[in-house]
C-alpha positions in Angstrom: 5.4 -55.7 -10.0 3.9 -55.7 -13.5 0.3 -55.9 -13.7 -0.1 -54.8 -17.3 2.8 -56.4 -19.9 1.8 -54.7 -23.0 -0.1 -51.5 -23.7 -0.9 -49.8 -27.0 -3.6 -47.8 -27.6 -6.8 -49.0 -26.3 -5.2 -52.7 -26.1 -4.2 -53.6 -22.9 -2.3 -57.1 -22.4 -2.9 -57.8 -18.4 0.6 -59.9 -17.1 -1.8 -62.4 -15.0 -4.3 -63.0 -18.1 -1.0 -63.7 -20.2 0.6 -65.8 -18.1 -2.5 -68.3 -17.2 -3.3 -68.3 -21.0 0.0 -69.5 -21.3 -0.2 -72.1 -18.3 -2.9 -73.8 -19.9 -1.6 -74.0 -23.9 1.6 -75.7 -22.2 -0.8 -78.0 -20.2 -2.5 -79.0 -23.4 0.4 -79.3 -24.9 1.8 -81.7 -22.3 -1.6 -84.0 -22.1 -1.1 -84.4 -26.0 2.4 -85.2 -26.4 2.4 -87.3 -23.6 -1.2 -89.0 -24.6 0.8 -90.0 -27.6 3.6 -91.5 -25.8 1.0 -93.8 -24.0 -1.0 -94.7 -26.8 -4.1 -92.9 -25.9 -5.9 -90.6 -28.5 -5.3 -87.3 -28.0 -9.0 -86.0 -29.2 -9.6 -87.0 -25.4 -7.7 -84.7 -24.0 -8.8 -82.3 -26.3 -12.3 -82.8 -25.4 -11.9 -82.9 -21.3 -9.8 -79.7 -21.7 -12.1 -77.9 -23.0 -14.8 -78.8 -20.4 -12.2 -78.7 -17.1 -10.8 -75.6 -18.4 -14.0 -73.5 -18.9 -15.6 -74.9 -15.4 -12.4 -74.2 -13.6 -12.1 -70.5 -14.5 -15.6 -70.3 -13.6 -15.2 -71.7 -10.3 -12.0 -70.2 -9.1 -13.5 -67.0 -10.2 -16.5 -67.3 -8.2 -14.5 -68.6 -5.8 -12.3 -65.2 -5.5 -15.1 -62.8 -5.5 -16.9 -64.9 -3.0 -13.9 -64.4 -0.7 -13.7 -60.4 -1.5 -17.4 -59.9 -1.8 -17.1 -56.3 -0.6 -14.9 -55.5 -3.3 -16.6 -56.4 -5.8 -19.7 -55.4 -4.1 -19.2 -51.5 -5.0 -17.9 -53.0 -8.6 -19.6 -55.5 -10.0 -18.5 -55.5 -13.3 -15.2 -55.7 -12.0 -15.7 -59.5 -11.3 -16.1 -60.2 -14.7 -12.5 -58.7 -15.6 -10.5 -61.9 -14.8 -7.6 -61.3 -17.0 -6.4 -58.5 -14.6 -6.2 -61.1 -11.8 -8.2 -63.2 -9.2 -8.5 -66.8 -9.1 -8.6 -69.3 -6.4 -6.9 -72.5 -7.2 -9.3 -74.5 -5.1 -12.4 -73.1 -6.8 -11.7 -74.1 -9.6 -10.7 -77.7 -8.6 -13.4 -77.9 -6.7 -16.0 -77.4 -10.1 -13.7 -79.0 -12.4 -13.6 -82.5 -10.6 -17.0 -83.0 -10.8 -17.2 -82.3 -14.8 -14.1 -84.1 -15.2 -15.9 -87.3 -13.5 -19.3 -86.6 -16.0 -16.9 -86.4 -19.2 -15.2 -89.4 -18.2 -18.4 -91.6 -17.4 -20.1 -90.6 -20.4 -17.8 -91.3 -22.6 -16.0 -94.3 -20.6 -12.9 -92.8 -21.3 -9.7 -94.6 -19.1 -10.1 -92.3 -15.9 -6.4 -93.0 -14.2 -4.4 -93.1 -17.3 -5.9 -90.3 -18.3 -4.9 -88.2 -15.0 -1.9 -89.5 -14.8 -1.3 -88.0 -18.0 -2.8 -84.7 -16.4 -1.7 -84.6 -13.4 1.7 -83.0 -14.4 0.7 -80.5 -16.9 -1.8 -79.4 -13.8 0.7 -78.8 -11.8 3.2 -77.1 -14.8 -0.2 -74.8 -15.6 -0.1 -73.7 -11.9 3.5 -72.7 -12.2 3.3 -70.9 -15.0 -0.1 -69.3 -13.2 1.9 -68.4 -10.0 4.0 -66.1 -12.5 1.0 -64.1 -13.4 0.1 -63.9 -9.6 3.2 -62.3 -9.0 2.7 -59.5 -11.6 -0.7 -59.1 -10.1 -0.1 -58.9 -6.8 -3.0 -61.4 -6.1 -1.8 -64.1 -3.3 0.4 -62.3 -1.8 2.0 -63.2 1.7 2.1 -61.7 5.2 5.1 -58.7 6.0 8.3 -60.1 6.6 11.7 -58.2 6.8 13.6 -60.9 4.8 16.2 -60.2 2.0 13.9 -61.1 -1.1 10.7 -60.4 0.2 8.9 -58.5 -2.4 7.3 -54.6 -2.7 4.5 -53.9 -4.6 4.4 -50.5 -5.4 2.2 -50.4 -9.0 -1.3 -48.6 -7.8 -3.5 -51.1 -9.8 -1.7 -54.3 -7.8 -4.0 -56.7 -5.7 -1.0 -56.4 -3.1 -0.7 -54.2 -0.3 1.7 -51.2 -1.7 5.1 -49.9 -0.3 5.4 -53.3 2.5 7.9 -56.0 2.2 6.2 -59.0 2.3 6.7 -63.0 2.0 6.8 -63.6 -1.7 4.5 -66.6 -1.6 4.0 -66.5 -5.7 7.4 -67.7 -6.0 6.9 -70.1 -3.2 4.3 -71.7 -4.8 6.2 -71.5 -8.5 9.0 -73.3 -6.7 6.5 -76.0 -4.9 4.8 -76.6 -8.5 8.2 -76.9 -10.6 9.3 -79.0 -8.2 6.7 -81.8 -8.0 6.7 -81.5 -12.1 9.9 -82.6 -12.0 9.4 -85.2 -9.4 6.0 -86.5 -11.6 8.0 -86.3 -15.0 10.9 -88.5 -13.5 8.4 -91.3 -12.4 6.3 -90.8 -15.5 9.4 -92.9 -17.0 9.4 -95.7 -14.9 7.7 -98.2 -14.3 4.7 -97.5 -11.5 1.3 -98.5 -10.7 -1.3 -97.0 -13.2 -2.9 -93.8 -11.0 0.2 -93.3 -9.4 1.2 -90.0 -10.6 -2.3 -88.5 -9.6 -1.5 -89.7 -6.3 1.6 -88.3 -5.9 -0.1 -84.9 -7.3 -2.7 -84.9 -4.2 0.0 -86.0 -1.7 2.6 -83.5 -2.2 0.4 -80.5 -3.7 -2.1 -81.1 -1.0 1.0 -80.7 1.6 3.4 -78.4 -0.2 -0.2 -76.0 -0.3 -0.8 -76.4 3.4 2.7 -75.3 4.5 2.8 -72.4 2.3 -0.1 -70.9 3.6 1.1 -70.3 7.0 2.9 -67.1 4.7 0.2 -66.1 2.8 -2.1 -62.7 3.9 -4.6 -62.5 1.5 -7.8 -62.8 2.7 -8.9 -66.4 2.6 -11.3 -67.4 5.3 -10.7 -69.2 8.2 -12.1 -72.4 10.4 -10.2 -73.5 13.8 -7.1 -71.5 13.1 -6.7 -72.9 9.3 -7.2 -71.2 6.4 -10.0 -73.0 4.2 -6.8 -73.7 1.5 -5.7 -75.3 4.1 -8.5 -77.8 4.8 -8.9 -78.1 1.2 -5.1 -79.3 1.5 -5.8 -81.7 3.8 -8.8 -82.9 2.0 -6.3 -83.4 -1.1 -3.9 -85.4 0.8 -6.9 -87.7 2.8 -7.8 -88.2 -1.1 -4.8 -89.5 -2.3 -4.4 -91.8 0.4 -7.7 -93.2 -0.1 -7.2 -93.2 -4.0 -4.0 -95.3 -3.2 -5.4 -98.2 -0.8 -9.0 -98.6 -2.3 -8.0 -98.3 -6.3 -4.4 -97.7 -7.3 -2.6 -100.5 -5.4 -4.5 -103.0 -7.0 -3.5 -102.0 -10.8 -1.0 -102.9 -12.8 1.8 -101.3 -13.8 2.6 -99.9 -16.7 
């Protein structure tokens, strides 16, 4: 693929760094317009982003060089360069949840309205993000002699070069846009408030779990499952709970 989009001089403009940069200025660009259309004041979003977002990156970062620790092991430095690729999802939900849930207390902000509002510009960052993967060659999938499986064949790609492989970055692009558009459609009826979030943790937490039976990146496993995996399953236990102990008994909106 592409790992670098723009070159010029000593400037270099990384594909991945591009495409998550722009991944999260349409998420917060979602969270306010749609904040607006609830009635909510959009300096909330403004202020969670800002903590989620930085204790994301961190996370899934650490996350990534935790998993290729002897990569990065010759190269330290390297794991500071994340705008030429590497970030786990899951890391960075993993840190982000618990900030969220300090911003939120502290300031006694409206929890499920306000992730119903994020839930879909989450899952329309990711999207966007899966672009950049592509370019990078970072979560890449196992051989396969299909029709469209890709080739990376750019030296400085995360991907194995000169192999046709599952192309598991469009997979997930196709997973994301289409729960988006499932969220967005039932963001305009009437549903239980904390529904949407829900319906984020069900189907991302499945949609995640089937698709990485075709990835070949390293991951980790436990029993047979990679730890995404788990994670996955984790996500969908979560929503299930969310629904019968909290969103079932709010109204709807």
């Amino acid at each position: 693929m592409h790992p670098i989009l723009l070159k010029i001089g000593p400037l270099t403009l990384h594909t991945y760094g591009f495409f998550v940069a722009l991944g999260f200025l349409l998420a917060l660009t979602w969270t306010h317009k749609e904040g607006l259309r609830r009635g909510l004041d959009p300096e909330i979003f403004h202020d969670l982003f800002f903590y989620v977002v930085v204790s994301a990156l961190l996370g899934a970062r650490i996350f990534y060089v935790a998993l290729n620790f002897s990569y990065f092991r010759s190269d330290p430095l390297a794991s500071l360069r994340i705008w030429e690729g590497g970030l786990v999802f899951y890391g960075g939900f993993l840190t982000a949840v618990p900030v969220f849930i300090w911003r939120v207390r502290r300031w006694q902000y409206p929890a499920l309205e306000i992730l119903d509002v994020g839930a879909p510009a989450l899952v329309l960052a990711q999207a966007v993000g899966r672009l950049g993967c592509l370019a990078a060659g970072c979560c890449y999938g196992k051989p396969c002699e299909l029709g469209f499986a890709v080739t990376f064949s750019n030296p400085i790609s995360l991907a194995p070069l000169h192999q046709p492989l599952h192309p598991t970055q469009i997979y997930h692009l196709l997973a994301n846009l289409s729960i988006f558009l499932l969220l967005v459609i039932l963001s305009r009826r009437t549903v239980r408030r904390g529904a949407l979030v829900v319906g984020y943790l069900l189907l991302y937490g499945a949609l995640r779990f089937t698709v990485e039976f075709w990835r070949g990146d390293p991951r980790g496993f436990l029993a047979g499952f990679s730890t995404s995996q788990w994670i996955s399953v984790g996500l969908v236990c979560s929503g299930i709970l969310l629904w019968f102990l909290k969103v079932r008994k709010e109204s709807f909106v």
